[in-house]
GUDOZA-869248 format. One line per field, with one value per residue (C-alpha): residue in one letter; x, y, z; residue number from 1. Coordinates in nm, 3 decimals. Layout:
GUDOZA-869248
aa <- (A	...)
u <- (X	...)
v <- (Y	...)
w <- (Z	...)
i <- (NUM	...)
end
This chain:
GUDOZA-869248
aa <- (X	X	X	X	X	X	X	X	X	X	X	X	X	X	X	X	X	X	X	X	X	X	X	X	X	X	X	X	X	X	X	X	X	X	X	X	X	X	X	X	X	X	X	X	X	X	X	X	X	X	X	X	X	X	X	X	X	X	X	X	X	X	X	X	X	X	X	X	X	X	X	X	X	X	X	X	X	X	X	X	X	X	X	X	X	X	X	X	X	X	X	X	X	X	X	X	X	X	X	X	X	X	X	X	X	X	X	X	X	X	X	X	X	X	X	X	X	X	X	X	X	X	X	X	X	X	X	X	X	X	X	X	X	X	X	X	X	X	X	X	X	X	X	X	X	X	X	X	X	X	X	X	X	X	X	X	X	X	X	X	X	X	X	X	X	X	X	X	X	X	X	X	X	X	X	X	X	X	X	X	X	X	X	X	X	X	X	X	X	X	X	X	X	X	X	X	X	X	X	X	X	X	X	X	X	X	X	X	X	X	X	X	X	X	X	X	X	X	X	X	X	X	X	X	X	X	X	X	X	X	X	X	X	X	X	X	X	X	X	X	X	X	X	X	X	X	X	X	X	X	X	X	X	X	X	X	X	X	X	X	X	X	X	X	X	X	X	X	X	X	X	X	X	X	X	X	X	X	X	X	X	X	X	X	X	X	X	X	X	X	X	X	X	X	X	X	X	X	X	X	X	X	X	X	X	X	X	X	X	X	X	X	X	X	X	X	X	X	X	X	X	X	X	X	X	X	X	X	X	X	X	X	X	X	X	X	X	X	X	X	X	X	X	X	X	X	X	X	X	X	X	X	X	X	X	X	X	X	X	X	X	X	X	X	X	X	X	X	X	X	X	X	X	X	X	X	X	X	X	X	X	X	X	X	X	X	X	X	X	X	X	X	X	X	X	X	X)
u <- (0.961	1.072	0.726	0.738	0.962	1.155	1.003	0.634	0.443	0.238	-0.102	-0.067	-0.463	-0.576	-0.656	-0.865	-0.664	-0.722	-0.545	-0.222	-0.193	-0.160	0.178	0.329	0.529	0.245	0.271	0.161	-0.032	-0.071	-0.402	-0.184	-0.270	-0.418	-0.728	-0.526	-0.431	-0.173	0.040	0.057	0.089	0.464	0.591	0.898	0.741	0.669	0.994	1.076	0.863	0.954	1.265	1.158	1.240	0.946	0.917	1.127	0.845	0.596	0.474	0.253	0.050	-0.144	-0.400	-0.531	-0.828	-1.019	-1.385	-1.743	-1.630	-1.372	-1.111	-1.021	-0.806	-0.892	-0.687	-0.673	-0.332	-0.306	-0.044	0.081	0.308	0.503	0.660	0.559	0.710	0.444	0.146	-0.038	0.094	-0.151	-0.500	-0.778	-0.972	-1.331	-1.395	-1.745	-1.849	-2.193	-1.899	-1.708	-2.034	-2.001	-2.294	-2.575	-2.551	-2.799	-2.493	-2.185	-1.896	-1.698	-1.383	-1.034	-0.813	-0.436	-0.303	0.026	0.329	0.512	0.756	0.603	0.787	0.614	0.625	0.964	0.965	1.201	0.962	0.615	0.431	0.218	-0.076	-0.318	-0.639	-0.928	-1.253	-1.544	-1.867	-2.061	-2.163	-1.816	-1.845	-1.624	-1.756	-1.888	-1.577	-1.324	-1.171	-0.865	-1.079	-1.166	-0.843	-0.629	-0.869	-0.797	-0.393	-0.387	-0.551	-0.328	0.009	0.240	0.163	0.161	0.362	0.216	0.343	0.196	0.381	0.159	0.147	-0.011	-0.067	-0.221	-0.309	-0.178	-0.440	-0.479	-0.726	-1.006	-0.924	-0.701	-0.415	-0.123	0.081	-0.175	-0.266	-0.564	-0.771	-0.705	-0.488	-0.123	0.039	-0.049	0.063	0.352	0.695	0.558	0.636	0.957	1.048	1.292	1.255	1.026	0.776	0.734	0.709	0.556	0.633	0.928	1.006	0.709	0.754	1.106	0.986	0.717	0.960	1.179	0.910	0.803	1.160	1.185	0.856	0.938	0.725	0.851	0.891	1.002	1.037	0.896	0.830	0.645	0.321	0.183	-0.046	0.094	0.040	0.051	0.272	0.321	0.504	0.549	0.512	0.663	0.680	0.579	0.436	0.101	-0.096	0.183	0.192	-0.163	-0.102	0.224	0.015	-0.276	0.028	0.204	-0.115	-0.196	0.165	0.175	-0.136	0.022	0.307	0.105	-0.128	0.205	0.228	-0.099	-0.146	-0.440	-0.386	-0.673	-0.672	-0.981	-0.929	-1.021	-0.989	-0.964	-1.203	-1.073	-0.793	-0.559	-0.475	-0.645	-0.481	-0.444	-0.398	-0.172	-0.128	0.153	0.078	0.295	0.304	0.568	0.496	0.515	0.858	0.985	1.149	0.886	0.675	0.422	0.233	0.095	0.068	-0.147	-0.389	-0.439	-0.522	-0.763	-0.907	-0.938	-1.077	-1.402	-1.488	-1.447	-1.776	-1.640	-1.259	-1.481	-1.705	-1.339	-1.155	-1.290	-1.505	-1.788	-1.817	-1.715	-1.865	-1.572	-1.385	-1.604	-1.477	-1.100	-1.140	-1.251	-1.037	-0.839	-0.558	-0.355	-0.657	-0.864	-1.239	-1.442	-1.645	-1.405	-1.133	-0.834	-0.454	-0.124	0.281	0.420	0.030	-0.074	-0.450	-0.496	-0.693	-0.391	-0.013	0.266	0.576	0.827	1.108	0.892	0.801	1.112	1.186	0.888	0.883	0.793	0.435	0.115	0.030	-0.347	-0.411	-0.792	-0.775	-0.849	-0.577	-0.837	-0.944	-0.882	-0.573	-0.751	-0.997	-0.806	-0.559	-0.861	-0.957	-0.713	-0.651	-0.966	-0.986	-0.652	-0.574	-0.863	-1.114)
v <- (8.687	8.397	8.348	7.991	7.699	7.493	7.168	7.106	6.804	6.701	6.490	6.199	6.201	5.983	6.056	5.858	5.597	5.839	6.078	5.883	5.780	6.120	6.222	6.593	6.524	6.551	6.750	7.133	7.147	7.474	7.545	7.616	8.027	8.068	8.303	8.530	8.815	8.990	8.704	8.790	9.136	9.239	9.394	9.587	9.788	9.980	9.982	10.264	10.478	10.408	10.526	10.847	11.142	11.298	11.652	11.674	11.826	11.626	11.265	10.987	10.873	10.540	10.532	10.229	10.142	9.832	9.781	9.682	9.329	9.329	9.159	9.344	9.621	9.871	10.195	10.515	10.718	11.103	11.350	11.558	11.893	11.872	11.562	11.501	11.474	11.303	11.119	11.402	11.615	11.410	11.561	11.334	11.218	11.096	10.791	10.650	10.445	10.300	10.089	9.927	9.809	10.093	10.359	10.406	10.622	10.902	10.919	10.772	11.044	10.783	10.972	10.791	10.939	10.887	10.689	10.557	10.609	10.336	10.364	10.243	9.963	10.021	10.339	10.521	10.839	10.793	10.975	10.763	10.638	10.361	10.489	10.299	10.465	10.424	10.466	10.722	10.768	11.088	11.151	11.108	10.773	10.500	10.253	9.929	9.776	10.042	9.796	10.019	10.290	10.115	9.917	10.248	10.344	10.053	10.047	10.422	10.274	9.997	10.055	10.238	9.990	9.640	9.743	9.466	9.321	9.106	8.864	8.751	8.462	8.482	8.182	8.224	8.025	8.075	7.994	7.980	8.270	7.945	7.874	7.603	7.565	7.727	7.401	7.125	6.939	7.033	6.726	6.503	6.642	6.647	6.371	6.407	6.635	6.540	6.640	7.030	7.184	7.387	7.196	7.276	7.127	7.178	6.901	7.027	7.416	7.666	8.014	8.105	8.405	8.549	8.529	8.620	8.924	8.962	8.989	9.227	9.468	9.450	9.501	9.795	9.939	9.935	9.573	9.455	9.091	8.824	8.515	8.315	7.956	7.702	7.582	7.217	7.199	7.270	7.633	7.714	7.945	8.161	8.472	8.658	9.027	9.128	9.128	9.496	9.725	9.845	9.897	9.852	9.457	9.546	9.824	9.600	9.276	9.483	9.682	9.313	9.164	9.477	9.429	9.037	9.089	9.359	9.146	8.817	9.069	9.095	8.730	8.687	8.435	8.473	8.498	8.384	8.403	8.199	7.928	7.649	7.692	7.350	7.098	6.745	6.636	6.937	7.195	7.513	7.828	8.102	8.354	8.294	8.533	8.584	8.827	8.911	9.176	9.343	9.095	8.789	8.866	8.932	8.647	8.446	8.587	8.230	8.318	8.610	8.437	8.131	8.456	8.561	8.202	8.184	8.499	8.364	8.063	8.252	8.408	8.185	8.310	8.647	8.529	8.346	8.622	8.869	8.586	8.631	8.851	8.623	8.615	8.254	8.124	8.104	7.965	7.662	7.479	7.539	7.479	7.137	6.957	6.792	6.882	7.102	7.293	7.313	7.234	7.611	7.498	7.454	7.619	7.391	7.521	7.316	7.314	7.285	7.157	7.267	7.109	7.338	7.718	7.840	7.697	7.786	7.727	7.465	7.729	7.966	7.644	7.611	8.013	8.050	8.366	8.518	8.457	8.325	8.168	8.224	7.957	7.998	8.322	8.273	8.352	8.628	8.783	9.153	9.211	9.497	9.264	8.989	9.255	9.415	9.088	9.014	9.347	9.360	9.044	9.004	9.370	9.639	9.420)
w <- (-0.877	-1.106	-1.309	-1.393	-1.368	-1.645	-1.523	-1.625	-1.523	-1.859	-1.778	-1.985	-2.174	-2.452	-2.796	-3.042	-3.235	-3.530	-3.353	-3.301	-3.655	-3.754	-3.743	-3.717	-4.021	-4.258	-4.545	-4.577	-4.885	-5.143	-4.989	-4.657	-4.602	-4.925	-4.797	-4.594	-4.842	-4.556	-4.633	-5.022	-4.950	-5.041	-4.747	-4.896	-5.092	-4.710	-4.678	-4.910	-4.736	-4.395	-4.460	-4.570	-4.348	-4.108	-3.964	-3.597	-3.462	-3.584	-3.376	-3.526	-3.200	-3.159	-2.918	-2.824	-2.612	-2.497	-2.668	-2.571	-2.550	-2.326	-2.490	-2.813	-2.877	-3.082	-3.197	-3.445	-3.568	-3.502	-3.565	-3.306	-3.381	-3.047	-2.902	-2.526	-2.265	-2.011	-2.044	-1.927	-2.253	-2.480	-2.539	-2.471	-2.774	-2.908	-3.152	-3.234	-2.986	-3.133	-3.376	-3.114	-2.882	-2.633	-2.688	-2.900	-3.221	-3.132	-2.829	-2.916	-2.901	-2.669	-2.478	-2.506	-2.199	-2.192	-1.945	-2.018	-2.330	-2.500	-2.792	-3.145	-3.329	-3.615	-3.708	-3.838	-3.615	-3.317	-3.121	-3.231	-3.006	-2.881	-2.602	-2.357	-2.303	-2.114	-2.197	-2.076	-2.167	-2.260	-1.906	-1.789	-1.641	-1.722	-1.998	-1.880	-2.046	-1.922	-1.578	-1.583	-1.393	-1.049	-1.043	-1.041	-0.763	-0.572	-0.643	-0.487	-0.177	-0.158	-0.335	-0.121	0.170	0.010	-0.290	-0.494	-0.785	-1.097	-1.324	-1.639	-1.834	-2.108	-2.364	-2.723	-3.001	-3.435	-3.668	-4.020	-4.203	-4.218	-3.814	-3.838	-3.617	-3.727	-3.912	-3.815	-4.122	-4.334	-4.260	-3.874	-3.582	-3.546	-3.278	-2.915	-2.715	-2.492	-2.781	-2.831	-2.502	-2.499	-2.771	-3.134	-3.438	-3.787	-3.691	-3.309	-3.336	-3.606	-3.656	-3.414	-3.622	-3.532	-3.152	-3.170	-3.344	-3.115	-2.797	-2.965	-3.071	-2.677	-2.563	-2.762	-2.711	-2.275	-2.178	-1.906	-2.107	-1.937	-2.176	-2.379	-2.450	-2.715	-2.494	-2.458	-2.763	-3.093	-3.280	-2.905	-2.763	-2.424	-2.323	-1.959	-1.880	-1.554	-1.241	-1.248	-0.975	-0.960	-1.315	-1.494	-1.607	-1.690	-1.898	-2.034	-2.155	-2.347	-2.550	-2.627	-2.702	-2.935	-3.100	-3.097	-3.288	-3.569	-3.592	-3.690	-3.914	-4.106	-4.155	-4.274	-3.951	-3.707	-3.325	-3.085	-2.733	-2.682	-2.380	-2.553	-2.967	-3.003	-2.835	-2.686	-2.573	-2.587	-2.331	-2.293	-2.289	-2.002	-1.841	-1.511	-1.282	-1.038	-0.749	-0.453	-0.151	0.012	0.284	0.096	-0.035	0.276	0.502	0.662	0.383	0.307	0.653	0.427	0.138	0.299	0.479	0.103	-0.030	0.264	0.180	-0.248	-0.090	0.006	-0.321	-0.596	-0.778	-0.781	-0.928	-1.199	-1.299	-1.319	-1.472	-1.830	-2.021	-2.046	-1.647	-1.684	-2.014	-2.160	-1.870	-1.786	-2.156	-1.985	-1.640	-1.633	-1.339	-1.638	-1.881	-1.635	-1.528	-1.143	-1.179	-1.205	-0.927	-0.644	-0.489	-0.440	-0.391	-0.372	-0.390	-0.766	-0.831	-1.205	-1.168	-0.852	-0.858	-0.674	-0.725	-0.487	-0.674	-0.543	-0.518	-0.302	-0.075	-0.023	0.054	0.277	0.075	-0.271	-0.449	-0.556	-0.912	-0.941	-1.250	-1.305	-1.553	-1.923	-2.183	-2.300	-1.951	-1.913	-1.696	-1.495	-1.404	-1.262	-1.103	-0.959	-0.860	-0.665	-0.510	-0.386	-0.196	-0.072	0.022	0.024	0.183)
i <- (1	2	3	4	5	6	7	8	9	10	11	12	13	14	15	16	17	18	19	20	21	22	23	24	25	26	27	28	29	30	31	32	33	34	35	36	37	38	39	40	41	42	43	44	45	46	47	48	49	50	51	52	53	54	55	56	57	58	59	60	61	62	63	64	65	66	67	68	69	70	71	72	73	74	75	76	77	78	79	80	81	82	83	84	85	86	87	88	89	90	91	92	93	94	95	96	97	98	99	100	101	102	103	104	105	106	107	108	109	110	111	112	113	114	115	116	117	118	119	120	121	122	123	124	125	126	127	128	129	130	131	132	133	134	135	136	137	138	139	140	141	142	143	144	145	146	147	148	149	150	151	152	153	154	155	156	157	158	159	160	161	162	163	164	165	166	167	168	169	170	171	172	173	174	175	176	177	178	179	180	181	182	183	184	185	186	187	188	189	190	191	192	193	194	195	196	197	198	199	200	201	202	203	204	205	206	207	208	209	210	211	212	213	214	215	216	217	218	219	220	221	222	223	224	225	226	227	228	229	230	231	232	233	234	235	236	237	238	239	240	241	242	243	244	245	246	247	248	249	250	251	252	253	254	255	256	257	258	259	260	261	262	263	264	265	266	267	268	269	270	271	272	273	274	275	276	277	278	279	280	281	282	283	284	285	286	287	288	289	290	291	292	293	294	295	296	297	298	299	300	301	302	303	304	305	306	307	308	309	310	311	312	313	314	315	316	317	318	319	320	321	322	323	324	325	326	327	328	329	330	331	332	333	334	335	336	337	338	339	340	341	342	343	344	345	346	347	348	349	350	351	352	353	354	355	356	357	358	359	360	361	362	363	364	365	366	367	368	369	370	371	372	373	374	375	376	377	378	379	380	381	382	383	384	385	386	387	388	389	390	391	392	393	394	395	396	397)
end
């Protein structure tokens, strides 16, 4: 499943005359970063003790785990005196939930249950480990928060007949410590958009280290990452997980977000993944989601990927209320019918269409096989929501 294509038709919009008089070659001045103390922070001096030797036996564990809001990760270190094998060797854990918005504190021993292993590329041990949890609540329920849960549920219903898959992209924004765009001058707004996309060059892109670093760190940690690529609006950039069976691209975009955030804290650079962080005439950010069936990759396969569109096409409301954390709050400043984006009211689908709900690629047009691109998800939805989502209404029901 190729997840998106070179080409990418950009909506010519105006700016204010302001706007275009600003040019992307002004100056950074010495107030550039200055509040973020990460970025004075002198990161050698780790280094010595990273290279220090650690016990065989002994494993440095991160578990990570989704809190009361939906979109942020959270996580806590522990040291384990065997090295396992299988995510089942891990022992379930308890963290205070009444501090992450998940239980009250007369109650709030909050289980974390281990549900899937990664390799850490931050800690020295060879055998450290990243580990996605989900969440459960003192009477063994799932949190309100924990969407993992019910989408496993459905995936064994549905998974060894449809076999589907999910391709992610997933587009974020760098800010300053104050909230600035990463690199856009202190006081006004960089050129239009229109040179950024894609593009190369000190006045067009800011902080490629950091994403190169980023898709390493995910390569080595076992993402399935797919690419990555400068977005439309500057300090804007976008990466792809998959396409991965079942709960795995899931799984794989929280643990990139969780690193592409570490990496960044590093820096001293803050990433958001809010939809719109910067109001006017600038392109949102999301969350697009590529889903295919056994069916639809097969020949003849867009007979079963129009049935599914017709089956999106009668639930909107509920794609909008999965589609970001805030039930659609946060979506209706992104989906606006303008700047790349379909209007959060209606459902509308289309070949090689970017201002549609639902996009069928030109290549898989041409195939009569392959995938879907639902476009409406927010860059911060929860992937088990919007997998759910779609597994719901396309397969279970």
């Amino acid at each position: 499943m190729a997840l998106r294509s070179a080409g990418l038709f950009i909506r010519k919009e105006l700016t204010s005359t302001t706007s275009r008089q600003l040019s992307t070659t002004t100056p950074l001045n010495n107030t550039f970063l200055k509040n973020s103390p990460n970025a004075y922070l002198n990161k050698q001096i780790l280094e010595r003790y990273k290279s220090l030797e650690t016990p065989k036996n002994r494993v440095q564990a991160t578990y990570l785990w989704i809190d009361g809001t939906g979109e942020n990760v959270r996580l806590k270190d522990r040291v384990l005196d065997f090295v396992p094998k299988a995510v089942s060797d891990l022992p379930k854990w308890q963290y205070d939930g009444s501090s992450t918005y998940q239980a009250a504190g007369e109650n709030s021993d909050t289980t974390l249950v281990p549900r899937a292993i990664y390799k850490d590329p931050f800690k020295p041990g060879k055998n450290d480990i990243l580990v996605v949890c989900d969440t459960y609540s003192a009477d063994g329920k799932p949190t309100e928060s924990n969407k993992r849960a019910s989408l496993m549920e459905d995936m064994n219903k549905v998974e060894k007949e449809h076999e589907p898959w999910f391709g992610i992209e997933q587009e974020y924004t760098l800010l300053d410590i104050d909230g600035r765009p990463f690199g856009w001058p202190e006081n006004g707004f960089p050129a239009p958009q229109g040179p950024y996309y894609c593009a190369v060059g000190a006045n067009r892109v800011y902080a490629r280290d950091l994403v190169e670093a980023h898709a390493v760190a995910c390569l080595y940690a076992g993402v399935d990452f797919a690419g990555t690529n400068a977005e439309v609006m500057p300090a804007q950039w976008e990466y792809q997980v998959g396409p991965s069976l079942g709960m795995k691209a899931s799984d794989d975009l929280w643990v990139s977000r969780y690193i592409l955030q570490r990496i960044a804290e590093e820096y001293g650079v803050v990433v958001t993944f809010d939809p719109k962080p910067v109001e006017g005439q600038w392109n949102g950010a999301g969350a697009h989601t590529n889903f295919s069936t056994k069916a639809m990759r097969a020949d003849g396969g867009m007979k079963a990927i129009e049935a599914a569109i017709q089956k999106l096409s009668k639930h909107q409301e509920r794609h909008i209320r999965a589609y970001d954390p805030k039930e659609g709050k946060d979506n209706e400043r992104r989906l606006i019918g303008r700047l790349e984006t379909s209007s959060i009211t209606e459902f509308s689908w289309g070949v090689a269409n970017r201002a549609c709900s639902v996009r069928i690629p030109r290549g898989v047009a041409d195939a009569q096989k392959g995938y879907l691109e639902d476009r409406r998800p927010s860059s911060n939805c929860d992937p088990y929501a919007v997998c759910g989502a779609l597994v719901r209404t396309c397969l279970v029901e």
